[in-house]
Residue, then its C-alpha position, 0 to 999 in steps of 0.5 A: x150648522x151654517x153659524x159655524x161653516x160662518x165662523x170657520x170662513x170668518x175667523x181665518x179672514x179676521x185672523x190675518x188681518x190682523x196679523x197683517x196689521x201687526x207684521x206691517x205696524x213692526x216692520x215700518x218702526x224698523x223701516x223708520x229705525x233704520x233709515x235714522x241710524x243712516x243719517x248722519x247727526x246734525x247740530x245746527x243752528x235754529x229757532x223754536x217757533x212753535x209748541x203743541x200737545x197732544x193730549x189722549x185720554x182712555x176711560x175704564x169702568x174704574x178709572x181714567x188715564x190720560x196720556x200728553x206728548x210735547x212737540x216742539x217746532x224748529x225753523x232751521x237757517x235754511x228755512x226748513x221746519x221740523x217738528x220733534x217729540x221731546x220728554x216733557x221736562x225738556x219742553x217746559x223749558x222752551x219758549x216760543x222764540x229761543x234760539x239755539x243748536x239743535x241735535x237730531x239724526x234724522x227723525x230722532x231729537x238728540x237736545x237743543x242747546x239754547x244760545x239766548x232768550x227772547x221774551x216777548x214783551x207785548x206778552x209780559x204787558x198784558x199779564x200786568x206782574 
């Protein structure tokens, strides 16, 4: 009898837990969706100046899956760096030292648009083509 004076205590306890971790999850996702529709959306002038990914993996009794995001860094003129989560067929096109206009409202990535091209020669000197 006691087990289940335990779980009729415990269940309401874990139950609101986690619903309150689903309702705060939600509410900062519309929190972060709202305050982006405020910003106005920029295009201004910029550099990469760094990549990364973030790689995941999730293994099943059957199978494996792995999940990859594609983070680009941008230096603004003003000195300012932001970092944005761009769809992997535009990340393999970015390099390292391309300059160009990036478009974003707030937190969102809307594309850069590259100005030019820098190849870094001490790279290519090394990789003897």
């Amino acid at each position: 009898m006691e087990m289940l004076g335990v779980m009729n205590t415990a269940f309401p306890i874990f139950f609101v837990i986690i619903l309150s971790i689903i309702i705060a999850s939600v509410g900062g996702s519309m929190r972060r969706y709202y305050m982006n529709s405020k910003q106005p959306i920029l295009l201004v002038h910029s550099t990469i100046v760094s990549k990364r990914t973030d790689v995941s993996h999730k293994y099943d009794a059957e199978q494996s899956r792995s999940n990859t995001r594609y983070y680009v860094t941008f230096e603004l003129e003003s000195g300012d760096r932001l970092e944005f989560l761009l769809p992997g067929s535009e990340y393999g096109q970015c390099s390292e030292g391309d300059v160009g206009n990036l478009k974003f409202q707030g937190t969102r990535y809307y594309g850069f648009e590259r100005l030019s091209k820098t190849y870094h020669t001490g790279l290519q000197q090394q990789r003897h083509y």
